[in-house]
C-alpha positions as CSV (number, residue, x, y, z in Angstrom):
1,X,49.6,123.2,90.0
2,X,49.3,120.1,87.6
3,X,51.9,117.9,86.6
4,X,54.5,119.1,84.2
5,X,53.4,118.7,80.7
6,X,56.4,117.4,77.7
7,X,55.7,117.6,74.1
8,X,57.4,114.3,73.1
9,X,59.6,114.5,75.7
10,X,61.1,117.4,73.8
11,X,60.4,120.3,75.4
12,X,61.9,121.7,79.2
13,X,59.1,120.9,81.7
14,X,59.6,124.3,82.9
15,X,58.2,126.1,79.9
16,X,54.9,123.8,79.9
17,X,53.8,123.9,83.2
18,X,50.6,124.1,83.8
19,X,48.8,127.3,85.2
20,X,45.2,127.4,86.1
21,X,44.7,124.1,84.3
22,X,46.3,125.3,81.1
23,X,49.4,124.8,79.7
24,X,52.1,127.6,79.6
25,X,51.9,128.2,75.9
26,X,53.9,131.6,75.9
27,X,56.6,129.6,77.4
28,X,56.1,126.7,75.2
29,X,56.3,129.3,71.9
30,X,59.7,130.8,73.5
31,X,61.3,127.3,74.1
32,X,60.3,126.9,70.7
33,X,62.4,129.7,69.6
34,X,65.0,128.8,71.2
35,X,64.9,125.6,70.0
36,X,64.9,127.3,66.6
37,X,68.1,129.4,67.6
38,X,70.2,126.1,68.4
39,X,69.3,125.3,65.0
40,X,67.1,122.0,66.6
41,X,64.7,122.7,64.1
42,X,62.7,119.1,64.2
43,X,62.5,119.7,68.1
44,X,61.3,123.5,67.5
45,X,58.7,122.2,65.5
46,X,57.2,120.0,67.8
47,X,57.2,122.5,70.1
48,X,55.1,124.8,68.0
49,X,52.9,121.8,67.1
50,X,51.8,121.1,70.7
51,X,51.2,124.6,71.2
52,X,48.9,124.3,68.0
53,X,47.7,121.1,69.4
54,X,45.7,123.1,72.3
55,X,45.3,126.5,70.2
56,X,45.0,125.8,66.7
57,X,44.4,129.4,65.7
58,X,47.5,130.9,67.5
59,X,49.8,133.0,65.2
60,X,53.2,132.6,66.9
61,X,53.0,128.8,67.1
62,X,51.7,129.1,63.3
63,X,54.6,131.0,62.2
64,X,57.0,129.2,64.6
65,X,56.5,125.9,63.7
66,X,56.7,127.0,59.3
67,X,59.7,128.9,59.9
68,X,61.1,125.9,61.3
69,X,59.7,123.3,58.5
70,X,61.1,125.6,56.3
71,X,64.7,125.3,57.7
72,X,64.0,121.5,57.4
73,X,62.0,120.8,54.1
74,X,64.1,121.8,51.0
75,X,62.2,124.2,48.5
76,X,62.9,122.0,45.6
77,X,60.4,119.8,47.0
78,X,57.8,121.4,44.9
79,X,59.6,122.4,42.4
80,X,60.3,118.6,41.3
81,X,57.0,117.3,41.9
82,X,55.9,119.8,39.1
83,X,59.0,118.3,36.9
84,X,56.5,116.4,34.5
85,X,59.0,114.6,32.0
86,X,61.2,113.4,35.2
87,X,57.7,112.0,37.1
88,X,57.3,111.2,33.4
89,X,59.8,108.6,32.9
90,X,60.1,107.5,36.6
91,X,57.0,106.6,36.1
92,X,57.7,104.4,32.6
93,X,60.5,103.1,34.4
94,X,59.0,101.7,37.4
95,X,56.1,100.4,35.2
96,X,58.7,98.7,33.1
97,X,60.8,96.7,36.0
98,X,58.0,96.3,38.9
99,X,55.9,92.6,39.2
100,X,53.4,92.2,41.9
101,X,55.7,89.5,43.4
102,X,58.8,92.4,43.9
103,X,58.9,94.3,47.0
104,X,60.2,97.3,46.5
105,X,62.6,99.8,48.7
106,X,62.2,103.5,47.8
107,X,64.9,105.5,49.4
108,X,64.5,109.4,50.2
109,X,60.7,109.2,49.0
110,X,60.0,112.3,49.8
111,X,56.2,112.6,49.1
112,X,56.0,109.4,48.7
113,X,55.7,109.4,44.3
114,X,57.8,107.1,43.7
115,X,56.1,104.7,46.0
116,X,52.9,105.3,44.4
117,X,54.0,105.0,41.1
118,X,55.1,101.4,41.9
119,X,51.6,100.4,44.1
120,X,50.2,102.0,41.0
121,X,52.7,99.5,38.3
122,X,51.3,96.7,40.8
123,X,54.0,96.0,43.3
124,X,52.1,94.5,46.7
125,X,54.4,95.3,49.0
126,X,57.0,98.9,49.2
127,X,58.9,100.3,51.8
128,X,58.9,103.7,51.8
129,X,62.3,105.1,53.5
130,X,62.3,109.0,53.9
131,X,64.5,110.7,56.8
132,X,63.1,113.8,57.6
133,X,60.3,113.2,59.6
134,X,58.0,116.5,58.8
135,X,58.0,115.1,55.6
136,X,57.7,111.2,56.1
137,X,54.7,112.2,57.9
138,X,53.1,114.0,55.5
139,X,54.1,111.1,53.3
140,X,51.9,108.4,55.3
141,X,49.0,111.2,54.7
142,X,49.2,111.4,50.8
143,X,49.6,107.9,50.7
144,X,46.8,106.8,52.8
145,X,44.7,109.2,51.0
146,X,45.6,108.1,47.9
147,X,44.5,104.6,48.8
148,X,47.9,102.8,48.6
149,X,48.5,102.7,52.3
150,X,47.7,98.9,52.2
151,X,51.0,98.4,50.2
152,X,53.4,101.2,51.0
153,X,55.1,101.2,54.6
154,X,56.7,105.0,55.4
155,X,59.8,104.4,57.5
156,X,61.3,107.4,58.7
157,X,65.1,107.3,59.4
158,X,67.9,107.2,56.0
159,X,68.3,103.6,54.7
160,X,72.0,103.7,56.1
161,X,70.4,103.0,59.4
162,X,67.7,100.5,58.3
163,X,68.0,96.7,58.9
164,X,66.5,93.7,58.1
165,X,63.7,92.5,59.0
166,X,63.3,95.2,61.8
167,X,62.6,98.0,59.0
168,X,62.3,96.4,56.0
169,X,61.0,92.4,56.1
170,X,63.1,91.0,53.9
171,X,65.6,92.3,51.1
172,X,64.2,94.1,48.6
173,X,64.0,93.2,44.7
174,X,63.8,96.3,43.5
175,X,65.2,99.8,45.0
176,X,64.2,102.9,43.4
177,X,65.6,106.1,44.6
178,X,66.4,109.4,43.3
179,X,69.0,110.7,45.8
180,X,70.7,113.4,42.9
181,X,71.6,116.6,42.7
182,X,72.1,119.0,40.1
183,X,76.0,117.5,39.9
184,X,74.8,114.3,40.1
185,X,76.6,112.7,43.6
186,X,75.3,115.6,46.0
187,X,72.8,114.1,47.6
188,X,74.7,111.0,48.4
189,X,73.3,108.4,45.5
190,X,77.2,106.0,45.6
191,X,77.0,105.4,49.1
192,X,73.5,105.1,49.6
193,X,73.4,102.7,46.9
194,X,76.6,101.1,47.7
195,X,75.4,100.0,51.3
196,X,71.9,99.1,50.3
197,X,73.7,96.4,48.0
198,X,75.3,95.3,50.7
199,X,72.5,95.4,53.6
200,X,68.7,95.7,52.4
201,X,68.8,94.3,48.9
202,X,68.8,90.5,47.2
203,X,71.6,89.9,45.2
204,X,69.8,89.9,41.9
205,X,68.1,93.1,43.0
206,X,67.0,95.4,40.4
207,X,68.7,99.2,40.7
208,X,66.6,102.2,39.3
209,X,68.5,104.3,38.5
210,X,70.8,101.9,37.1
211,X,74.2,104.6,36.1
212,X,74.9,107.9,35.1
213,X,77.2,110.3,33.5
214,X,78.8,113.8,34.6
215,X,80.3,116.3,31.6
216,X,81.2,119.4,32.0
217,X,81.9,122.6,29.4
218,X,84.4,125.8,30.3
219,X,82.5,128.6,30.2
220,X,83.2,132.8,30.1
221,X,80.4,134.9,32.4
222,X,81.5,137.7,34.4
223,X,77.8,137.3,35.5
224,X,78.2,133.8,37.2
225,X,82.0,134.8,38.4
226,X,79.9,137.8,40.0
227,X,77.9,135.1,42.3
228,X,81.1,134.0,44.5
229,X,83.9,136.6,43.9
230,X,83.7,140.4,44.8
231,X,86.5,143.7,43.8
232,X,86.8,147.0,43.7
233,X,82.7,148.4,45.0
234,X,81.9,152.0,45.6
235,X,85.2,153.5,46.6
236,X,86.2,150.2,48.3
237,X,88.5,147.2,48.1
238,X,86.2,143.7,48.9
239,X,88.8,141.3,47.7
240,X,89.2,140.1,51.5
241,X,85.8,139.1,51.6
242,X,86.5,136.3,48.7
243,X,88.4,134.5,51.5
244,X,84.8,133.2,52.3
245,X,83.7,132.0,48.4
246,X,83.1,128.6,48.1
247,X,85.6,126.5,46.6
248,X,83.4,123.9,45.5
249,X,79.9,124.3,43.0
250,X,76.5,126.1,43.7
251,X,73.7,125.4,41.6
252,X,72.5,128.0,38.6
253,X,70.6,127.9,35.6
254,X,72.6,129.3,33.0
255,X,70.1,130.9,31.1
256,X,69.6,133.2,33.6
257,X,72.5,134.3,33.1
258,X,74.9,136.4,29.8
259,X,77.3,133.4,29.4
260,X,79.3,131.9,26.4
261,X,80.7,128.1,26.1
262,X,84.4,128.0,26.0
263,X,85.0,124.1,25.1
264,X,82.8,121.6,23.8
265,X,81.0,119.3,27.1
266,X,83.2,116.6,28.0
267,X,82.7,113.2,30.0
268,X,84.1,113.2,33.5
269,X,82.7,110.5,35.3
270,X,80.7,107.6,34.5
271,X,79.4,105.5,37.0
272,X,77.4,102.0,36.9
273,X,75.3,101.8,40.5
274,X,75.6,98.0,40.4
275,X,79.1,98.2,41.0
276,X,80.0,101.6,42.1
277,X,80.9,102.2,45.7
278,X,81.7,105.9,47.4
279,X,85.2,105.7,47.0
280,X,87.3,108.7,45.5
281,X,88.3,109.0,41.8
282,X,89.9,111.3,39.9
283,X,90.6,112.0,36.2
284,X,92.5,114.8,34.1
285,X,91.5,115.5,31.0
286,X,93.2,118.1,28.1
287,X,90.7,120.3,26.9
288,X,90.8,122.4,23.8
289,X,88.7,125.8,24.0
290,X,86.5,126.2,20.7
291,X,87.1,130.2,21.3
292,X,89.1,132.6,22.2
293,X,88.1,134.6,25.7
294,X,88.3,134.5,29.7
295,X,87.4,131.1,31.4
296,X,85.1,131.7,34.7
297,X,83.9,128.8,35.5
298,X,82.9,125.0,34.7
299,X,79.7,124.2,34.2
300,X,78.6,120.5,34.5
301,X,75.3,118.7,34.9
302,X,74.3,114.9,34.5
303,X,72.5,112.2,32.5
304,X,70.9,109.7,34.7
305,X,70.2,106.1,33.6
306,X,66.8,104.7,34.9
307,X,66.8,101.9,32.8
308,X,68.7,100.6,29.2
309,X,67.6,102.9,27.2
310,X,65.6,105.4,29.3
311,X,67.5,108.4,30.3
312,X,67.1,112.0,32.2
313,X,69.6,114.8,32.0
314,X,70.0,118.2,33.6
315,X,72.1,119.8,30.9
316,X,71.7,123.5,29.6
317,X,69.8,122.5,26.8
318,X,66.8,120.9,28.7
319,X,65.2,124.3,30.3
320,X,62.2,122.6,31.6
321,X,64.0,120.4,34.4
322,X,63.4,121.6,37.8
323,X,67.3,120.8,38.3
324,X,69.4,123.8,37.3
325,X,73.1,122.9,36.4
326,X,76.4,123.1,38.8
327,X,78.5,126.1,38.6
328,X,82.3,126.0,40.0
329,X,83.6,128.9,39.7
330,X,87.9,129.3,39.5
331,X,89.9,131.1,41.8
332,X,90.8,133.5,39.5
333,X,89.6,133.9,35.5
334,X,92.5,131.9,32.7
335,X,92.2,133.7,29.2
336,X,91.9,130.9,26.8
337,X,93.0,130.5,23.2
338,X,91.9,127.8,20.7
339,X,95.3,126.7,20.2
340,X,96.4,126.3,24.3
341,X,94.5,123.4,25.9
342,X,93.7,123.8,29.5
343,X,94.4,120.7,31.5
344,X,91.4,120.2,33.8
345,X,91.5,117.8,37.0
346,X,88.1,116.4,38.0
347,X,87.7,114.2,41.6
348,X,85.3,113.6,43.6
349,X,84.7,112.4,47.2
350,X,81.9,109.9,46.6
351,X,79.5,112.5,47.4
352,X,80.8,116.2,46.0
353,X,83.0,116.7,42.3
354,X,86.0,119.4,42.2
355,X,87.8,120.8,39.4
356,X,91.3,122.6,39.5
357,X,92.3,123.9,35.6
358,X,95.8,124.8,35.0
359,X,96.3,127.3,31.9
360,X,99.3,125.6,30.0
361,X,101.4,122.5,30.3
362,X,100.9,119.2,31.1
363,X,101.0,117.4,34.6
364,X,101.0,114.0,36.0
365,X,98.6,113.0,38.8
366,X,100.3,112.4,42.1
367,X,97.4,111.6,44.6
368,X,95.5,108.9,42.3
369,X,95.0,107.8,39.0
370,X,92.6,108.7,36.0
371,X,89.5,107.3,35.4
């Protein structure tokens, strides 16, 4: 029997062992799915991939290794690179702020459009960053086929862990990143930006995006309530099971669903990414509802800054974004009346925003002070 065979020193020599001069690919598909059941999905795939590497053609390892991309690769992936205005006006941004002279740091690059956009503006030198691999490698392939693989450098680990010059040769000029969510801050856009001020940019750098705002707007649907809360169903009591609702916001598009705007949109946060760091804010705010009815949630959604001037937003009124809009849904519904402001407390952790609203009467903060 031939020596033990490891797919990048991933996989139990056990389950690769060689019989009759051929690898043990049964037992390279099962450690593969077990891999997949320790939720070790990078390692799964590689599995799958050397199976694939010696079979191309085999089902299991086929199936194996997507299921397992797909538990790595967000869906919104595609979704965005169809987003025409926002490639739209990335795109006018970068071609605005990028000289040939500028080396540029693109964080979370994804498919690498960001980078190409500035190779494209004439920047000579990028570093791509992008931290899961499945996709930083498919990353180095667009690029190269696009012909920009001269310029653009992939690395593959998050910029937190990228130093100078072992990753990136100098500090860059320009970063250009678009770590957001549908709230904004999800993704992790304050720290990320905060420690690439102090560690892989100059100090003169140029920051796209450059700030951005949060607002939110009460809103009545028993259709949205219905996404995270459960009652009275078919002869039974489920309100046990709202024990496990999230407390904090899921991402909806609220035209999809029967809803009606309680308040007019409000600023919560504003935030300037040249100065910004992760640390936690909070704010209260007294907010008059425009209508009568029964508060189930706060909706909120973002306008980013790229540059001065040039902005991109989320909000319910821009259908065509691939963003949908962030959805917090309270505890437990508050009838509202036009003449009883709800006081409304908005934090935030650097990286997720919470609000508590409190039917009647006025508070002071006790764990921090408004924005």
């Amino acid at each position: 029997m031939e020596d033990d065979v490891q797919a990048g020193g991933l996989v139990d020599a056990a389950k690769v062992r060689r019989e009759a001069g051929r690898p043990n690919l049964e037992g390279l598909i099962d450690w593969g799915h077990a891999l997949y059941a320790e939720g070790r999905y990078d390692e799964a795939a590689k599995a799958f991939e050397f199976v694939l590497d010696v079979e191309g053609g085999n089902w299991r390892a086929l199936i194996g290794r997507n299921r397992a991309i797909r538990r790595s690769v967000p869906r919104w992936h595609w979704e965005m690179l169809h987003d025409e205005l926002r490639s739209e006006l990335y795109d006018k941004a970068i071609r605005h702020i990028v000289s040939p002279e500028h080396l540029v740091l693109d964080v979370g690059a994804g498919s690498g459009l960001l980078s190409m956009m500035a190779a494209r503006a004439g920047a000579r030198q990028i570093v791509a960053c992008e931290a899961q691999h499945p996709v930083a490698e498919v990353a180095r392939r667009v690029i190269r086929k696009a012909g920009h693989d001269d310029v653009i450098t992939v690395v593959p680990k998050m910029s937190t862990r990228m130093r100078v010059p072992e990753d990136l040769p100098r500090r860059a000029d320009v970063l250009v990143t678009e770590t957001v969510d549908c709230a904004l801050l999800g993704e992790g856009i304050l720290p990320t930006i905060a420690h690439a001020r102090e560690h892989l940019l100059t100090d003169d750098a140029i920051i796209l995006p450059c700030g951005g705002r949060v607002f939110a707007q009460l809103v009545e649907s028993p259709s949205l309530y219905r996404k995270n809360h459960v009652g009275q169903l078919y002869g039974f009591d489920f309100t046990e099971f709202n024990q496990l609702s999230s407390i904090e916001y899921f991402d909806s598009r609220l035209r999809h669903h029967e809803h009606r705007m309680l308040s007019e949109p409000i600023e919560v946060f504003r935030f300037d990414f040249y100065r910004d760091t992760a640390e936690p804010r909070r704010a209260e705010f007294v907010v008059p509802p425009s209508v009568a009815g029964t508060c189930h949630a706060v909706a909120f959604w973002f306008e980013l800054d790229l540059v001065p001037g040039l902005s991109l937003t989320n909000a319910p009124s821009t259908p065509n974004t691939h963003w949908k809009q962030a959805v917090q849904c309270l505890p437990v519904p508050i009838s509202v009346q036009p003449d009883e402001p709800l006081l409304l407390d908005a934090r935030h952790d650097g990286v997720n925003i919470h609000f508590t609203a409190v039917a009647s009467g006025v508070r002071t903060l006790t764990d921090g002070a408004a924005e």
